[in-house]
N, C-alpha and C positions, 0 to 999 in steps of 0.2 A: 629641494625643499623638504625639510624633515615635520613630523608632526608632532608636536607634543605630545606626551604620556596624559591619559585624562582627556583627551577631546573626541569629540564623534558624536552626530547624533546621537540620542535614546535608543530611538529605534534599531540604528547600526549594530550600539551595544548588547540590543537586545538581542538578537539575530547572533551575534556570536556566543553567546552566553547558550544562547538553545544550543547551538551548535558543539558548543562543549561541554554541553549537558549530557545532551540525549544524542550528539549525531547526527538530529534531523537535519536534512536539507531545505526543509522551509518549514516556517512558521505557520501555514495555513492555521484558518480559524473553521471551527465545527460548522456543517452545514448539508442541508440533503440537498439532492438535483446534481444532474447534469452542471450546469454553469460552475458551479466551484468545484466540482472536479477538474472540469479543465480548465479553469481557472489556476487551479495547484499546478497540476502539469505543466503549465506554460509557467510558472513561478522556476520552474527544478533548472538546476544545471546540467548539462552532456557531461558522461552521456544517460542521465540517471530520466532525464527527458525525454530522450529516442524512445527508451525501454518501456516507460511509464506509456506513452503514447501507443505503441505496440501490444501491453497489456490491456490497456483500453478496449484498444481495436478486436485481439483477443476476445476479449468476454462481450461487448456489443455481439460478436458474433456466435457465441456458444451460451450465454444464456438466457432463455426466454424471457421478456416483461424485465429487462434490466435494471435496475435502480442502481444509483449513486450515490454516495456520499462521502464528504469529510469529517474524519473522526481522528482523533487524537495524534492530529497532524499529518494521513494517510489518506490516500483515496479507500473507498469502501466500497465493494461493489455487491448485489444478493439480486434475488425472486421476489417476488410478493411476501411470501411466505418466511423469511429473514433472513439473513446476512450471508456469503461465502467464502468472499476471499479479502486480503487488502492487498495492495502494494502502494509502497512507501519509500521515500525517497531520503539513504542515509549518506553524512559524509563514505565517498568511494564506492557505494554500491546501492541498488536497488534491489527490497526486498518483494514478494512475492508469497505472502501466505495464506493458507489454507486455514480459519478456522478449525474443521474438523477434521481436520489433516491427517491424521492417526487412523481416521477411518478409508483413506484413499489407498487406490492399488495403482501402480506401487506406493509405497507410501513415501512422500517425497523427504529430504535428505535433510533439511534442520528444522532443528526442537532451539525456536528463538527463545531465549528470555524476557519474562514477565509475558509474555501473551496467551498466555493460558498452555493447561495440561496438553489439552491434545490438538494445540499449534502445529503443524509442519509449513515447508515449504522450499522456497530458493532464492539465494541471494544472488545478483547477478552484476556483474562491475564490467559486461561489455553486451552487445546486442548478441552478437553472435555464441553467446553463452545460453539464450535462449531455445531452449527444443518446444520449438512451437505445436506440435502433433502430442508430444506428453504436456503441455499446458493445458491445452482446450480439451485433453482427455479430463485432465485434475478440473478442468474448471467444469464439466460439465456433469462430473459427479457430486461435485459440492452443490453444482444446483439442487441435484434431488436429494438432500441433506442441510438444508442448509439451516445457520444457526439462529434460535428465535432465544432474545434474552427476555429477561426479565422473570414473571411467573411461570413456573410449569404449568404446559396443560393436563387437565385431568382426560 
């Protein structure tokens, strides 16, 4: 059975249209908390879902007083104090950035586009691409740095 040209949910359409957009692996909507993080998570496809899951577990475990959120279609993770890393679920791989990445030793390997000057991080398309001992170092120097938008404090 073949389908017509022009048919498909909205939604469907929608979802491939982001997807040849931007990339993204899901459409998630903006939100803080635990629950729509792993709410996204369980949205991803393998193996961009193993990874994202393992990043998770990652930082529950390296940064103090965790916060979550979703933000422009990525999980977001910080301190009290504000923001440090995402990771994001793109067609073929999962990214893994730092914020203030430029400030991390070593400094880790890509300068994304559009996510600000001093973005680093790692893009990863298998688990085992993962160096889990330099992640939870990266992640737990962003904690003591991490990014507060909006007004500067005086």
């Amino acid at each position: 059975m073949t389908q017509k040209k022009g048919t498909g949910t909205l939604q469907a359409k929608s979802a491939e249209l982001l997807v040849a957009m931007t990339g993204k692996a899901s459409p998630a909507k903006a939100a803080e908390g635990d629950k729509p993080v792993f709410a996204y998570i369980e949205s991803l496809p393998e193996p961009q879902k193993s990874i994202a899951n393992h990043v998770d577990a990652l930082a529950a475990k390296a940064l103090p007083d965790l916060k979550r959120a979703v933000k422009w279609g990525m999980a977001y993770y910080g301190v009290p104090d504000g923001w440090c890393f995402s990771s994001g679920a793109f067609v073929g791989h999962q990214k893994l950035m730092f914020i203030r990445g430029n400030e991390l030793q070593p400094e880790p390997p890509v300068t994304p586009i559009g996510m600000g000057k001093a973005t680093r991080g790692v893009e990863l398309t298998a688990m085992d691409e993962l160096d889990e001992d330099q992640v939870l170092s990266w992640m737990a120097q962003a904690a003591e740095k991490p990014f507060v938008g909006g007004k500067k404090k005086k």
